[in-house]
C-alpha positions in Angstrom: -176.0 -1.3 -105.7 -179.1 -1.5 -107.7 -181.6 1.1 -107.3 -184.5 -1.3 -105.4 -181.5 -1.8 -103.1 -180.8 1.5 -102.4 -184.4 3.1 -102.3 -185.4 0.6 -99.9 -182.0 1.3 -97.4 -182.6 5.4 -97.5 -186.4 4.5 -96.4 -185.2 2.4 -93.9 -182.3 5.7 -93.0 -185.0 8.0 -93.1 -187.5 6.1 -90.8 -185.1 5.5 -88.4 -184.1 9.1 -88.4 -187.9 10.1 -87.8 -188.0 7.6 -84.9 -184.7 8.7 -83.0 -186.5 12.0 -83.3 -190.0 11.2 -81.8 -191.6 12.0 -84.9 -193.0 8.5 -85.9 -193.2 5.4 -83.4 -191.1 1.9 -84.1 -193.0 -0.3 -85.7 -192.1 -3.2 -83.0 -190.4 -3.0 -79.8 -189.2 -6.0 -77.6 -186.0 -4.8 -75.5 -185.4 -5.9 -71.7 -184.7 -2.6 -70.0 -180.6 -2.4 -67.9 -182.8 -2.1 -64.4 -184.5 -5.9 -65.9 -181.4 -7.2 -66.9 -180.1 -6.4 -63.3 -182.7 -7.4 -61.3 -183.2 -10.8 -62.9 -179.4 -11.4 -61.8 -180.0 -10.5 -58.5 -183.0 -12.3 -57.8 -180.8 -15.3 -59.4 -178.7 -14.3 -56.7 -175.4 -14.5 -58.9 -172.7 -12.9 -59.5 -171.9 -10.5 -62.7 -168.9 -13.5 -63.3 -171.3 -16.2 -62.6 -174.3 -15.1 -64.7 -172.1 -13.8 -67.4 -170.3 -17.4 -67.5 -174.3 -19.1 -67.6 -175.9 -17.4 -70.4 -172.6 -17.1 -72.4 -171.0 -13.5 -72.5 -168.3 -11.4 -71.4 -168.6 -10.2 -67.9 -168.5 -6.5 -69.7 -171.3 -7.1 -71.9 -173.4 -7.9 -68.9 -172.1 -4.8 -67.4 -173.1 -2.6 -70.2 -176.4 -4.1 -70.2 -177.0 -3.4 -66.7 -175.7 0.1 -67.2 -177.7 0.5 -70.0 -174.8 1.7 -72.7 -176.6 -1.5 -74.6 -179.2 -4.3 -74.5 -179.5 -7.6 -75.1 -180.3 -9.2 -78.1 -180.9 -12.4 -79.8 -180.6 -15.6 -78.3 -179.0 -14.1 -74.8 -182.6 -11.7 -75.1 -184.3 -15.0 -74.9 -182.3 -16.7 -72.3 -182.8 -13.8 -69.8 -186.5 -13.8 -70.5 -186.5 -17.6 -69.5 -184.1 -17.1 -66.8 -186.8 -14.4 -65.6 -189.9 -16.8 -65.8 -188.7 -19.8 -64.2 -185.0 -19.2 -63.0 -184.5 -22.7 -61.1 -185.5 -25.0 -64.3 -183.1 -22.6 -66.7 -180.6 -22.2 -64.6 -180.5 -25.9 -63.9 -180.7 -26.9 -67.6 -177.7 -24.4 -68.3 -175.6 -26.0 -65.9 -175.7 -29.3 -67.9 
């Protein structure tokens, strides 16, 4: 590993360290909170098997994000957050 390489990936360690600490703030945030992710499903008024099966994931990923061991990311961030603005149109458009 060059030395660019590895400078840059021990300042990325170290910030991360200093965040997880409280010491210095994240430079961005964007994260849809397990109580979010839970009460978007419910007001789709769906199942865990059902909703899982619509956006595309296990039925124990959606678990863990509703428990909040983890959160969505990625493209299934982005289909909750459209699911939670207009939830008839998305839902509709899934079901295609």
């Amino acid at each position: 590993m060059k030395n660019s390489a590895f400078n840059e990936l021990l300042q990325s360690v170290e910030e991360m360290d200093a965040i997880v600490k409280g010491k210095q703030k994240p430079s961005r945030e964007n994260f849809i909170a397990a109580i979010e992710v839970k009460q978007i499903r419910q007001q789709t008024k769906l199942s865990q098997d059902k909703f899982a099966k619509l956006i595309g994931v296990e039925v124990s990923t959606l678990r863990n994000w509703e428990q909040g061991r983890r959160e969505p990311t990625g493209p299934a961030k982005v289909l909750i957050r459209a699911i939670a603005n207009d939830p008839e149109n998305v839902i509709e458009a899934c079901q295609k």
